[in-house]
mmCIF entry with sequence, helices, sheets and N, C-alpha, C, O atoms, coordinates in Angstrom:
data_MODEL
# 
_entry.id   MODEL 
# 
_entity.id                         1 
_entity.type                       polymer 
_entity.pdbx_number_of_molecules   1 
# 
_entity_poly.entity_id                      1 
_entity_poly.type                           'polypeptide(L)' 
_entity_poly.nstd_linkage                   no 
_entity_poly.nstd_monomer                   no 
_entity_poly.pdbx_seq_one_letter_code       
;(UNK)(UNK)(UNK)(UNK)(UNK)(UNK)(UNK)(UNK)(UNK)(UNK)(UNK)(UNK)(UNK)(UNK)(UNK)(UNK)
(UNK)(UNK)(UNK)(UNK)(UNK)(UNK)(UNK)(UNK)(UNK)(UNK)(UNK)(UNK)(UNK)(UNK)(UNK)(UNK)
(UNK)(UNK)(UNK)(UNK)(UNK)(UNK)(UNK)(UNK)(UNK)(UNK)(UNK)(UNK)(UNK)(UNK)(UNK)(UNK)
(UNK)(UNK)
;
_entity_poly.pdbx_seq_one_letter_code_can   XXXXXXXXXXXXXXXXXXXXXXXXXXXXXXXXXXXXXXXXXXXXXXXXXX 
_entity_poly.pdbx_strand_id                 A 
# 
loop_
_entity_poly_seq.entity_id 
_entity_poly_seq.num 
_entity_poly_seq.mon_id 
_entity_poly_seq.hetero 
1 1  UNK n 
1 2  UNK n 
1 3  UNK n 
1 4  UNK n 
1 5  UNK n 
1 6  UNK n 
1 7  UNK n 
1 8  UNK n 
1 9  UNK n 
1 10 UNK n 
1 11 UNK n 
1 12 UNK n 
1 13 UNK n 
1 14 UNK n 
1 15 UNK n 
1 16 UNK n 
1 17 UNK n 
1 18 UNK n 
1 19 UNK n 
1 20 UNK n 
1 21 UNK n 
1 22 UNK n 
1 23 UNK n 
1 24 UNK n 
1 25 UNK n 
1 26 UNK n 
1 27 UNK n 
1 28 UNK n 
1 29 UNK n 
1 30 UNK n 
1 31 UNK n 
1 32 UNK n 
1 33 UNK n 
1 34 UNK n 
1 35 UNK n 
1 36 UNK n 
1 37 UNK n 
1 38 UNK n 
1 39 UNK n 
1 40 UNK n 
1 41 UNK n 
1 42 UNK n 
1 43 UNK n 
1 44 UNK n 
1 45 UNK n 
1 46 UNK n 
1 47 UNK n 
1 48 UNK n 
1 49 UNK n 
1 50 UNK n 
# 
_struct_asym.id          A 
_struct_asym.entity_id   1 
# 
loop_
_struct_conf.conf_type_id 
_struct_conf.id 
_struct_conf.pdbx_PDB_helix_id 
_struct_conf.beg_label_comp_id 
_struct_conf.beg_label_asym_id 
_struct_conf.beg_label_seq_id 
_struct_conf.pdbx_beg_PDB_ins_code 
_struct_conf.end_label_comp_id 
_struct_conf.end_label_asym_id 
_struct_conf.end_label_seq_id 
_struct_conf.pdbx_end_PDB_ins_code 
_struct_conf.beg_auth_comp_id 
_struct_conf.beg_auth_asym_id 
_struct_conf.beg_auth_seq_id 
_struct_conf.end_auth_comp_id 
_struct_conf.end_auth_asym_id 
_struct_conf.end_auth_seq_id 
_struct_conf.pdbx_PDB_helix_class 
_struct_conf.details 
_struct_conf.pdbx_PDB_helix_length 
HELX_P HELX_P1 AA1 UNK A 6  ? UNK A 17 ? UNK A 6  UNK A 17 1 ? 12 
HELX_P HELX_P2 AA2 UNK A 23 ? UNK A 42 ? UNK A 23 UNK A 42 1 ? 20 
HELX_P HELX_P3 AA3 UNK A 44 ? UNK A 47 ? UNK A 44 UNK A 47 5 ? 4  
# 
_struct_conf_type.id          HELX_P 
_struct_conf_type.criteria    ? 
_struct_conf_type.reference   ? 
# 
loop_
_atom_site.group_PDB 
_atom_site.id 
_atom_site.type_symbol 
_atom_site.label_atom_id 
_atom_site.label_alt_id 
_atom_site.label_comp_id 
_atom_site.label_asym_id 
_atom_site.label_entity_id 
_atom_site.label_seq_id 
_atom_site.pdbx_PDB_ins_code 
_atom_site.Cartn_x 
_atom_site.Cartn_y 
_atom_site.Cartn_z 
_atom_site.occupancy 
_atom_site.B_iso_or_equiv 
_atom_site.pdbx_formal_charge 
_atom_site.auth_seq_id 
_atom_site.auth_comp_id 
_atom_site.auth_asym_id 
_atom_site.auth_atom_id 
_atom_site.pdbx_PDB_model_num 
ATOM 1   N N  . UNK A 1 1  ? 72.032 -45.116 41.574 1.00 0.00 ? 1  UNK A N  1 
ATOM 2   C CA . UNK A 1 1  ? 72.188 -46.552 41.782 1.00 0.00 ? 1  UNK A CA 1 
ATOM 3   C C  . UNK A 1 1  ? 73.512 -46.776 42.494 1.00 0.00 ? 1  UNK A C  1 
ATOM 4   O O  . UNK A 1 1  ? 74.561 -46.358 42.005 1.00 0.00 ? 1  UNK A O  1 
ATOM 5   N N  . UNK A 1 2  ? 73.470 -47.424 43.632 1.00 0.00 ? 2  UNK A N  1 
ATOM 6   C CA . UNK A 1 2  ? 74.783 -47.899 44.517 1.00 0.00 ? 2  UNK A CA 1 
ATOM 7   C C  . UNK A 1 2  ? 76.020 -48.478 43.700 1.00 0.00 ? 2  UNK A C  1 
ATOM 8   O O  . UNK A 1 2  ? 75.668 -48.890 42.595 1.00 0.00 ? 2  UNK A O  1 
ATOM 9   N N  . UNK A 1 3  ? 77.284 -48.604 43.945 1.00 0.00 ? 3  UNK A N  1 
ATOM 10  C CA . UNK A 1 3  ? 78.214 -49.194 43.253 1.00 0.00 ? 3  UNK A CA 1 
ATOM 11  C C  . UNK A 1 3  ? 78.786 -48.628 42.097 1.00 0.00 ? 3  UNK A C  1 
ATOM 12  O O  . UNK A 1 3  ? 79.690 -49.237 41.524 1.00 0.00 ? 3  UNK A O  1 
ATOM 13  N N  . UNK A 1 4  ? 78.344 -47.446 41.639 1.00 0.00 ? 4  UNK A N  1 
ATOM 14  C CA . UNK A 1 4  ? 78.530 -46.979 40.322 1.00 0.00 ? 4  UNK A CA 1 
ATOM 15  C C  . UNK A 1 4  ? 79.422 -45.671 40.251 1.00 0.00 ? 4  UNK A C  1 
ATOM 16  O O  . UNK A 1 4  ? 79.087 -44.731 40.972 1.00 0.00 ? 4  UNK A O  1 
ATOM 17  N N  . UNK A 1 5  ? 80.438 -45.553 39.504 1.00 0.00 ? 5  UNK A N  1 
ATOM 18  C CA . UNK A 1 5  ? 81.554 -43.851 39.921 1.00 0.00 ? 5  UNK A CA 1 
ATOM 19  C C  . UNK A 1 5  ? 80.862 -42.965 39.561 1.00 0.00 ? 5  UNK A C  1 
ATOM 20  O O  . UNK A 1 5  ? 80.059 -43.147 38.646 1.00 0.00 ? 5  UNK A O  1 
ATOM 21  N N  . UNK A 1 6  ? 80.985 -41.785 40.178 1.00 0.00 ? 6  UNK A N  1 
ATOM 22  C CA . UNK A 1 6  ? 80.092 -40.977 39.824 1.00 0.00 ? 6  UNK A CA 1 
ATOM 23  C C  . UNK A 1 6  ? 79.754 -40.611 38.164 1.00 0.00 ? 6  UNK A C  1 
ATOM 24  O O  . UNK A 1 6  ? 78.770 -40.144 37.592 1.00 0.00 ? 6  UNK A O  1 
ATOM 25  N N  . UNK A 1 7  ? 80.916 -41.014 37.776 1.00 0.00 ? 7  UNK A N  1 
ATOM 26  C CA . UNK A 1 7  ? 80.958 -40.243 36.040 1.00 0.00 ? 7  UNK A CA 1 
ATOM 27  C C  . UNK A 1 7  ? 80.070 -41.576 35.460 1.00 0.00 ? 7  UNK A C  1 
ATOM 28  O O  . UNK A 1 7  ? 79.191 -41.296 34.645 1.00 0.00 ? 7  UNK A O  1 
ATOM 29  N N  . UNK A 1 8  ? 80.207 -42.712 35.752 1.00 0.00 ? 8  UNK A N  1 
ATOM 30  C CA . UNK A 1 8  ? 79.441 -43.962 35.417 1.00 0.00 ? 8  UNK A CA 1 
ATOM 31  C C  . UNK A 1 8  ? 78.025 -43.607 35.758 1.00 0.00 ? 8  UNK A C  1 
ATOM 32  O O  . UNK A 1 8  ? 77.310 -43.985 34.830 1.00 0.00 ? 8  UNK A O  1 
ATOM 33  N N  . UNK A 1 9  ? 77.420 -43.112 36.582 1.00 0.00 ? 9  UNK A N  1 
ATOM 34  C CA . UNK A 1 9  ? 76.540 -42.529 37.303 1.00 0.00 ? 9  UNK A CA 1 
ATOM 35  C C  . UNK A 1 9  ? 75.709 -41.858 36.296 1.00 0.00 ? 9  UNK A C  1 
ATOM 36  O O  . UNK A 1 9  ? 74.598 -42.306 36.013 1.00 0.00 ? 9  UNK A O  1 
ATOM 37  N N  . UNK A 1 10 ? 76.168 -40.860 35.770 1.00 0.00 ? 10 UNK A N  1 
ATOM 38  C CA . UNK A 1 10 ? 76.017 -39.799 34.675 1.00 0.00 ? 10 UNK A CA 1 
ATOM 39  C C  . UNK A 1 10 ? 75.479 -40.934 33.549 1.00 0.00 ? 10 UNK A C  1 
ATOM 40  O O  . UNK A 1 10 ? 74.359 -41.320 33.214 1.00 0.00 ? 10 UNK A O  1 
ATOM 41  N N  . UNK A 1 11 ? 76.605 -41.207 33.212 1.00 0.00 ? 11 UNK A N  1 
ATOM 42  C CA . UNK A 1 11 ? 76.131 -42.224 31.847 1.00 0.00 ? 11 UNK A CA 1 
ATOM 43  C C  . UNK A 1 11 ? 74.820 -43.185 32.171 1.00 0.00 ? 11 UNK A C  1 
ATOM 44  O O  . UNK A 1 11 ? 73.730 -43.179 31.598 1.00 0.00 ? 11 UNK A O  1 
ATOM 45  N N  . UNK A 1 12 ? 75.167 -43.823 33.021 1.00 0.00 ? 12 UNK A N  1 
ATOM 46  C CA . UNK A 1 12 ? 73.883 -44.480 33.172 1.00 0.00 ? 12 UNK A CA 1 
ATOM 47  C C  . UNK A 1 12 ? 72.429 -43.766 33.274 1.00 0.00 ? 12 UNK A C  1 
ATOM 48  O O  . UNK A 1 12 ? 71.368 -44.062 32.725 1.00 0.00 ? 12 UNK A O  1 
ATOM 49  N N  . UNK A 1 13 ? 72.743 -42.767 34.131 1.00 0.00 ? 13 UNK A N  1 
ATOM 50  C CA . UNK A 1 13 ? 71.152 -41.865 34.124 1.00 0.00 ? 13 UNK A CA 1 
ATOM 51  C C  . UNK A 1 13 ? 70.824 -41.991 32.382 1.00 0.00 ? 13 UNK A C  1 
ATOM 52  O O  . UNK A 1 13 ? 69.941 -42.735 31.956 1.00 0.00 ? 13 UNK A O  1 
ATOM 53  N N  . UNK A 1 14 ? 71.755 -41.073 31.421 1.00 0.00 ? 14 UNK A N  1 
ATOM 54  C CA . UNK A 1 14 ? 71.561 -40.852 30.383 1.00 0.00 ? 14 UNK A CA 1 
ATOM 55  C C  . UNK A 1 14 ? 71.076 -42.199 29.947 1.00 0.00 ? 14 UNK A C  1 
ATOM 56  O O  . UNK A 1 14 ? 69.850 -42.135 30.041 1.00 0.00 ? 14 UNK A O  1 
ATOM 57  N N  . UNK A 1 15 ? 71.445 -43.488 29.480 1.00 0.00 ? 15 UNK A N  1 
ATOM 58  C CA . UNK A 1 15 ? 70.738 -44.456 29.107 1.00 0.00 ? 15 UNK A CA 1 
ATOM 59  C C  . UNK A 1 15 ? 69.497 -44.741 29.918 1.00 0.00 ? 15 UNK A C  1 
ATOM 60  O O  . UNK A 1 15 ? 68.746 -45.494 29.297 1.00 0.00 ? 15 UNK A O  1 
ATOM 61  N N  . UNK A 1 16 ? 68.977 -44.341 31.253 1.00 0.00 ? 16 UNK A N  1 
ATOM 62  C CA . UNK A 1 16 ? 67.638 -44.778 31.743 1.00 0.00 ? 16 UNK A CA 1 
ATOM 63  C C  . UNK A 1 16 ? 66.812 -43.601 30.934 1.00 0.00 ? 16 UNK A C  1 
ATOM 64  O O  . UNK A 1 16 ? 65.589 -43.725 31.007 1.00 0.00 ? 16 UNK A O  1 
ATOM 65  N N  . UNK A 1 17 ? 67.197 -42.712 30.332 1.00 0.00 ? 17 UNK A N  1 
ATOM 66  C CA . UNK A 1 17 ? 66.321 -41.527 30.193 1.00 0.00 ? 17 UNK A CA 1 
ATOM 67  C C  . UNK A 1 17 ? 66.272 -41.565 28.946 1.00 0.00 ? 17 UNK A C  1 
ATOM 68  O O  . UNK A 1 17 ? 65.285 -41.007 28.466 1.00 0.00 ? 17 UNK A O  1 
ATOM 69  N N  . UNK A 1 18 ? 67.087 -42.089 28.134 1.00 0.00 ? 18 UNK A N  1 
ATOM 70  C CA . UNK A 1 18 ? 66.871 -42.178 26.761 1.00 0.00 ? 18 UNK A CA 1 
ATOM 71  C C  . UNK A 1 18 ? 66.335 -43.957 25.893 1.00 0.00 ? 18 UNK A C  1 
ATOM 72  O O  . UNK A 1 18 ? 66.169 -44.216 24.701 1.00 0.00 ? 18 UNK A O  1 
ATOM 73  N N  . UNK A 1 19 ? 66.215 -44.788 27.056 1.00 0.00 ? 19 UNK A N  1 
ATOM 74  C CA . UNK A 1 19 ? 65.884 -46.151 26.920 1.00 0.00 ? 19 UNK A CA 1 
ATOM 75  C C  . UNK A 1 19 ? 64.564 -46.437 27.799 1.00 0.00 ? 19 UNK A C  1 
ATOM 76  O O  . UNK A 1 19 ? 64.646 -47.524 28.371 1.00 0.00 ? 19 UNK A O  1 
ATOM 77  N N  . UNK A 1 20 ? 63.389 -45.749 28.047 1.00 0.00 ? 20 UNK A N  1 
ATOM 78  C CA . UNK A 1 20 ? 62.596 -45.721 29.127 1.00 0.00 ? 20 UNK A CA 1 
ATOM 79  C C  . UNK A 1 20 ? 61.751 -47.448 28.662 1.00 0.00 ? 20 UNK A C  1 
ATOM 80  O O  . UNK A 1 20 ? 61.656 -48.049 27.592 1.00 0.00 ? 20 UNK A O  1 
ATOM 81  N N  . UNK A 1 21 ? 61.206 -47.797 30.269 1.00 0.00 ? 21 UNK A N  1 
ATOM 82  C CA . UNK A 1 21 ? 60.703 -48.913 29.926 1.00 0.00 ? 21 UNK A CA 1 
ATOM 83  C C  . UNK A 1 21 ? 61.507 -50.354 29.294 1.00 0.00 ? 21 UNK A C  1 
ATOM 84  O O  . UNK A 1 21 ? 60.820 -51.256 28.815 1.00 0.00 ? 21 UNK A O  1 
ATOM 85  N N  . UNK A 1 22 ? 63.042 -50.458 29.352 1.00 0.00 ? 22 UNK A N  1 
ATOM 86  C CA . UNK A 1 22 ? 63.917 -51.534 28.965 1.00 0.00 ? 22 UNK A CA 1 
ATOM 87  C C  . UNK A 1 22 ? 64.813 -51.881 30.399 1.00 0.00 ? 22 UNK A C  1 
ATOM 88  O O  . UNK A 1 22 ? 65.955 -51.577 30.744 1.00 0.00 ? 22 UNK A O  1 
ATOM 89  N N  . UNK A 1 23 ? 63.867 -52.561 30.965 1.00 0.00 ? 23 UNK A N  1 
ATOM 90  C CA . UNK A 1 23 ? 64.439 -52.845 32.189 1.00 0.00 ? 23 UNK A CA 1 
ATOM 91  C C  . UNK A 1 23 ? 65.608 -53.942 32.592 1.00 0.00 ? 23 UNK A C  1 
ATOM 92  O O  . UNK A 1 23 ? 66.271 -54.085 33.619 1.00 0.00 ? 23 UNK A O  1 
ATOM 93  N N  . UNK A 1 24 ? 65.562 -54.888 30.924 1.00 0.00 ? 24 UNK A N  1 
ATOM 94  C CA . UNK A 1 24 ? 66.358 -55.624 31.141 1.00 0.00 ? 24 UNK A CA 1 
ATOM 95  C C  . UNK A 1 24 ? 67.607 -55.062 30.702 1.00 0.00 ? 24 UNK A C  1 
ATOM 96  O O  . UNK A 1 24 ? 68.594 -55.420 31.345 1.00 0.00 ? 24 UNK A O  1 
ATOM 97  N N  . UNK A 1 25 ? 67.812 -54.126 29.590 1.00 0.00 ? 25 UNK A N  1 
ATOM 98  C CA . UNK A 1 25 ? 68.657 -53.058 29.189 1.00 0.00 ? 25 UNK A CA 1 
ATOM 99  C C  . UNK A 1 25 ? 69.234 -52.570 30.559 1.00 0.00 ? 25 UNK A C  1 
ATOM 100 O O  . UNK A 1 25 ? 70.357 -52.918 30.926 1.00 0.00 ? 25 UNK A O  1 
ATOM 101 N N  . UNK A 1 26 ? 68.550 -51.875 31.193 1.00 0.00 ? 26 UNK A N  1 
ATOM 102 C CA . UNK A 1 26 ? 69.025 -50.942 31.811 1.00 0.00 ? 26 UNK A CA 1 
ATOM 103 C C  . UNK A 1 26 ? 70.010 -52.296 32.590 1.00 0.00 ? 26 UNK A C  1 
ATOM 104 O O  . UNK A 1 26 ? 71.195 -52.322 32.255 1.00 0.00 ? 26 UNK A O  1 
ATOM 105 N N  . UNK A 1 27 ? 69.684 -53.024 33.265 1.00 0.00 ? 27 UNK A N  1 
ATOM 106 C CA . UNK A 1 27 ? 70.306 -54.377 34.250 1.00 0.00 ? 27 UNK A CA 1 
ATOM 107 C C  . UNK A 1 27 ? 71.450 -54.394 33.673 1.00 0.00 ? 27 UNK A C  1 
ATOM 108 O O  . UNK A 1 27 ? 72.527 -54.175 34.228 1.00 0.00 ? 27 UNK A O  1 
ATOM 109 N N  . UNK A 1 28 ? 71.223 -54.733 32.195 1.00 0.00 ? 28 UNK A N  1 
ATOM 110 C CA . UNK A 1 28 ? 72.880 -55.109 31.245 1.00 0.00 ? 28 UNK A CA 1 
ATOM 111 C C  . UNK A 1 28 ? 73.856 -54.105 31.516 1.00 0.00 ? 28 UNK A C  1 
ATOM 112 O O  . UNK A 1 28 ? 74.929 -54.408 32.036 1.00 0.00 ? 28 UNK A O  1 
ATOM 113 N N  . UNK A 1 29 ? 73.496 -52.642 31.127 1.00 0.00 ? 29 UNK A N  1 
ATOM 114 C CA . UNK A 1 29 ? 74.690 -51.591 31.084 1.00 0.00 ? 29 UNK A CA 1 
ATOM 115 C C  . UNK A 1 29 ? 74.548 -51.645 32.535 1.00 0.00 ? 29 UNK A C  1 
ATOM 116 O O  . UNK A 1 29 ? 75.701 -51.887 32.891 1.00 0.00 ? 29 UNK A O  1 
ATOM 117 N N  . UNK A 1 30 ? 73.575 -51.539 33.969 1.00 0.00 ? 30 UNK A N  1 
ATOM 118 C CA . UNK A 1 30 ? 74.500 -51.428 34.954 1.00 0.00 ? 30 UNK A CA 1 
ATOM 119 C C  . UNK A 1 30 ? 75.556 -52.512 35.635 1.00 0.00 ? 30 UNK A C  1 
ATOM 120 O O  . UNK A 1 30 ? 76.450 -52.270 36.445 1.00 0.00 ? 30 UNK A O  1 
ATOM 121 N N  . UNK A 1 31 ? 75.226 -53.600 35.136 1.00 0.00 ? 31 UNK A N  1 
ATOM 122 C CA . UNK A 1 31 ? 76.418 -54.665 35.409 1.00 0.00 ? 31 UNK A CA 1 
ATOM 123 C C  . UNK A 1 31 ? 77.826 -54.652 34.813 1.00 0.00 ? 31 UNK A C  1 
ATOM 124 O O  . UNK A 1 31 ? 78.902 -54.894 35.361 1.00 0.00 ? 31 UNK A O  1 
ATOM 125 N N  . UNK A 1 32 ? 77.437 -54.171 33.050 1.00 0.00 ? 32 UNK A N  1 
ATOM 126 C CA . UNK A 1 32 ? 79.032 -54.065 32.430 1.00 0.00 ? 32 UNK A CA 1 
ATOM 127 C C  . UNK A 1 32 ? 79.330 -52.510 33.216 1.00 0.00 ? 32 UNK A C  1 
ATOM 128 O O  . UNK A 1 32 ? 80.523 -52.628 33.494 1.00 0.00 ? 32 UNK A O  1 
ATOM 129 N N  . UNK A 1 33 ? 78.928 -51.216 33.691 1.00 0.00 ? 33 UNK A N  1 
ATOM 130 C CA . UNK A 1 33 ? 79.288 -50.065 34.434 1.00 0.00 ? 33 UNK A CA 1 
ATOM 131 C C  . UNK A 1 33 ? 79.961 -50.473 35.565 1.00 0.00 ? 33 UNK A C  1 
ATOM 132 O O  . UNK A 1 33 ? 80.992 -49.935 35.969 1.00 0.00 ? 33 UNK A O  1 
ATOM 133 N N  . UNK A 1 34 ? 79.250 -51.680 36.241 1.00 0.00 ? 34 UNK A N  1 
ATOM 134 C CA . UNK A 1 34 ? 79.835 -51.849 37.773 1.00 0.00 ? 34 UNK A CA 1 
ATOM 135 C C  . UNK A 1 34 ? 81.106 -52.592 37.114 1.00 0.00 ? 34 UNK A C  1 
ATOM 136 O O  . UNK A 1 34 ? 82.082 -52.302 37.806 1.00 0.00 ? 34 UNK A O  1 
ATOM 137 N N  . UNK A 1 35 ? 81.361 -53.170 36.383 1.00 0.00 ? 35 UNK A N  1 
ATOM 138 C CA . UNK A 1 35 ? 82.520 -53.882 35.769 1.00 0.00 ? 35 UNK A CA 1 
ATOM 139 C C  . UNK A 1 35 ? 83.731 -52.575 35.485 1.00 0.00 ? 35 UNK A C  1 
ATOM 140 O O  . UNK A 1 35 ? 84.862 -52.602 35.968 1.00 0.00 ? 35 UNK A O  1 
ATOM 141 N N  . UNK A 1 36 ? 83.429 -51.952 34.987 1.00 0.00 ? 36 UNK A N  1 
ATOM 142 C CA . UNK A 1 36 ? 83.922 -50.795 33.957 1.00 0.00 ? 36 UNK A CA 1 
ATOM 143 C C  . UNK A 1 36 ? 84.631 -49.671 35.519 1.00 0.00 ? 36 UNK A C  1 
ATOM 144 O O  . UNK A 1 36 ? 85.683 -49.079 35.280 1.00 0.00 ? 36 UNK A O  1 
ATOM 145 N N  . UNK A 1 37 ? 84.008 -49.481 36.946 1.00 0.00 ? 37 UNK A N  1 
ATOM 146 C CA . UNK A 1 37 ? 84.252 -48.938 37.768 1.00 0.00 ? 37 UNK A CA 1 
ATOM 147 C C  . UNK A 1 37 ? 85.638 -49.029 38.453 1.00 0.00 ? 37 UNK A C  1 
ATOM 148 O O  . UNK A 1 37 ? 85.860 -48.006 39.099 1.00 0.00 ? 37 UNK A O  1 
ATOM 149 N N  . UNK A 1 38 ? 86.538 -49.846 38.505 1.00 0.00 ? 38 UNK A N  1 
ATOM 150 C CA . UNK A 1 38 ? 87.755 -50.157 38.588 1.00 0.00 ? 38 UNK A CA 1 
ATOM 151 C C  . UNK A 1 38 ? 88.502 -49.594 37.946 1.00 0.00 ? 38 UNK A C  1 
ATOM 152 O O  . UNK A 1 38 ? 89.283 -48.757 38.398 1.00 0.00 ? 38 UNK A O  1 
ATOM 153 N N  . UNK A 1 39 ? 88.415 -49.967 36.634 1.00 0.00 ? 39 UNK A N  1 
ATOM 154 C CA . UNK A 1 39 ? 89.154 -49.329 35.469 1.00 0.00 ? 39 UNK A CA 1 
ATOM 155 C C  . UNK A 1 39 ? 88.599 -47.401 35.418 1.00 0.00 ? 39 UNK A C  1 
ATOM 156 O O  . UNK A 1 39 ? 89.362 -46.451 35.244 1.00 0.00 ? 39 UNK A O  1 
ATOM 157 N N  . UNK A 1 40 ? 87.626 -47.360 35.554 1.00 0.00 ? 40 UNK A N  1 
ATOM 158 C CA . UNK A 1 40 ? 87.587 -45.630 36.092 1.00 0.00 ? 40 UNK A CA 1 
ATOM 159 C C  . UNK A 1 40 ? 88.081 -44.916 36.880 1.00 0.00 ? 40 UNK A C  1 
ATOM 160 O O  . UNK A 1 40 ? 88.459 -43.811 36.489 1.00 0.00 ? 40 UNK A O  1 
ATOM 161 N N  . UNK A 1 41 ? 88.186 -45.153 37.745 1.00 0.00 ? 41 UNK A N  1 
ATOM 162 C CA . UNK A 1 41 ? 88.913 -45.370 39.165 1.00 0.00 ? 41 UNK A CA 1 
ATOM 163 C C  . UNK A 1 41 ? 90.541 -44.652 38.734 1.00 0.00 ? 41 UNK A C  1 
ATOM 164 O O  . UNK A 1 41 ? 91.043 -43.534 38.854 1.00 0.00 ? 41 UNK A O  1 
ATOM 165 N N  . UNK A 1 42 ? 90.915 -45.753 38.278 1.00 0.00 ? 42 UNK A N  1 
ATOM 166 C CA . UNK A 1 42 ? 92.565 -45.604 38.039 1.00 0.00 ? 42 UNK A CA 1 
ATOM 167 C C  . UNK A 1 42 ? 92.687 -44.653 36.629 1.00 0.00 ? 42 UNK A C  1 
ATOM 168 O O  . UNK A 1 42 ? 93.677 -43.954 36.410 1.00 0.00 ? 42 UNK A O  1 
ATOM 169 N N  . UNK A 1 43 ? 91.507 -44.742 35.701 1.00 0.00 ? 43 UNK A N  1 
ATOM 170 C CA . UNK A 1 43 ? 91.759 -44.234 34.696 1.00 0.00 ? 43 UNK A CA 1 
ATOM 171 C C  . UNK A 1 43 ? 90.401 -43.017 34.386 1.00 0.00 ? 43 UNK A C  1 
ATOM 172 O O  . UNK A 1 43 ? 89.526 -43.442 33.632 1.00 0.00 ? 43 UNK A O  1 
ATOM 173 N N  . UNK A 1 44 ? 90.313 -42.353 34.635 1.00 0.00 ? 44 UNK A N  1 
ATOM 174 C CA . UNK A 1 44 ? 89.432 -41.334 35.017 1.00 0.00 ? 44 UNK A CA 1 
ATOM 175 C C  . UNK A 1 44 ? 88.993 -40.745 33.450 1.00 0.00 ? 44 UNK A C  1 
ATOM 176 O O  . UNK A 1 44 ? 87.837 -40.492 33.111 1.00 0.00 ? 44 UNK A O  1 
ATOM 177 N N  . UNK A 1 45 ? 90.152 -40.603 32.639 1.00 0.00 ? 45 UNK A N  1 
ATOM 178 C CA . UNK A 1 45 ? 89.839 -40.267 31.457 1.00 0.00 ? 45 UNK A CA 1 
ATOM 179 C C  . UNK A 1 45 ? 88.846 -41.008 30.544 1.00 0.00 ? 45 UNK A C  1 
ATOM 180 O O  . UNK A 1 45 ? 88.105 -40.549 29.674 1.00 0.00 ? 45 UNK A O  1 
ATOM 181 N N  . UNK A 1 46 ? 89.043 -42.414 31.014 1.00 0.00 ? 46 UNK A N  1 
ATOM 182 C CA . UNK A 1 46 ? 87.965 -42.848 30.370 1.00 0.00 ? 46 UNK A CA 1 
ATOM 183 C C  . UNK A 1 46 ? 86.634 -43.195 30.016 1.00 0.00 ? 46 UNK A C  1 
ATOM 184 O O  . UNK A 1 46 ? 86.070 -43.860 29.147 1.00 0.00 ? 46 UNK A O  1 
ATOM 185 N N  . UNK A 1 47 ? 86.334 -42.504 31.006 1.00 0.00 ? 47 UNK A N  1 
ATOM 186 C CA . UNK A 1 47 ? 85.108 -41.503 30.925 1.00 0.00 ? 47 UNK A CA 1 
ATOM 187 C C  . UNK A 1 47 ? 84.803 -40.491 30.479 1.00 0.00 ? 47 UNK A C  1 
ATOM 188 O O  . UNK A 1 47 ? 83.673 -40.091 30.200 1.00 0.00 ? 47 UNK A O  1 
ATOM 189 N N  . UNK A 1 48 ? 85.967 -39.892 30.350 1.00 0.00 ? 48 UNK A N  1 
ATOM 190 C CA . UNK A 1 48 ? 85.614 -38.230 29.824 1.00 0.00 ? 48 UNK A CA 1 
ATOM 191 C C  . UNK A 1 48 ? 84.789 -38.523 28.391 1.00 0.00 ? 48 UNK A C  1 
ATOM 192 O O  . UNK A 1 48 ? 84.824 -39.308 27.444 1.00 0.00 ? 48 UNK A O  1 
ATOM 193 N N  . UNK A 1 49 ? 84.010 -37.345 28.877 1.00 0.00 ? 49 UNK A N  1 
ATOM 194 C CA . UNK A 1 49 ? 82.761 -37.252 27.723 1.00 0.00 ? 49 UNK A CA 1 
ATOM 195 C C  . UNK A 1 49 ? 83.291 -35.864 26.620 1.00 0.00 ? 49 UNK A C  1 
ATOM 196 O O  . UNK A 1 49 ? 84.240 -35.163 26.969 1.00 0.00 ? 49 UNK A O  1 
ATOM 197 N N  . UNK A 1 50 ? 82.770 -35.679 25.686 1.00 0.00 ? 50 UNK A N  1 
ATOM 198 C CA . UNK A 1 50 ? 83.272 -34.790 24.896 1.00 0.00 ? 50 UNK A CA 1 
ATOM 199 C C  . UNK A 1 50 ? 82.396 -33.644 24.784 1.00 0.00 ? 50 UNK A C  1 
ATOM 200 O O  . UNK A 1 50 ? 82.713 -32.693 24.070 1.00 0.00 ? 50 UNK A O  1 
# 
């Protein structure tokens, strides 16, 4: 999906693949992600996954 950091990218796949068929779901987390992309950007860690 366009607009999204790559590590945001990741996460989001994971919620389309574990939320199948919640299309309005999926809309929500990619709008707060495209929100969240700025702050990734500068802060990279906060993404890090464990």
């Amino acid at each position: 999906m366009p607009g999204l950091d790559e590590k945001l990218l990741e996460i989001y796949d994971e919620v389309l693949r574990r939320n199948p068929g919640e299309d309005e779901f999926h809309q929500a987390v990619h709008e707060v992600l495209t929100s969240l992309g700025p702050v990734v950007a500068k802060h990279p860690e906060y993404a890090a996954r464990p």
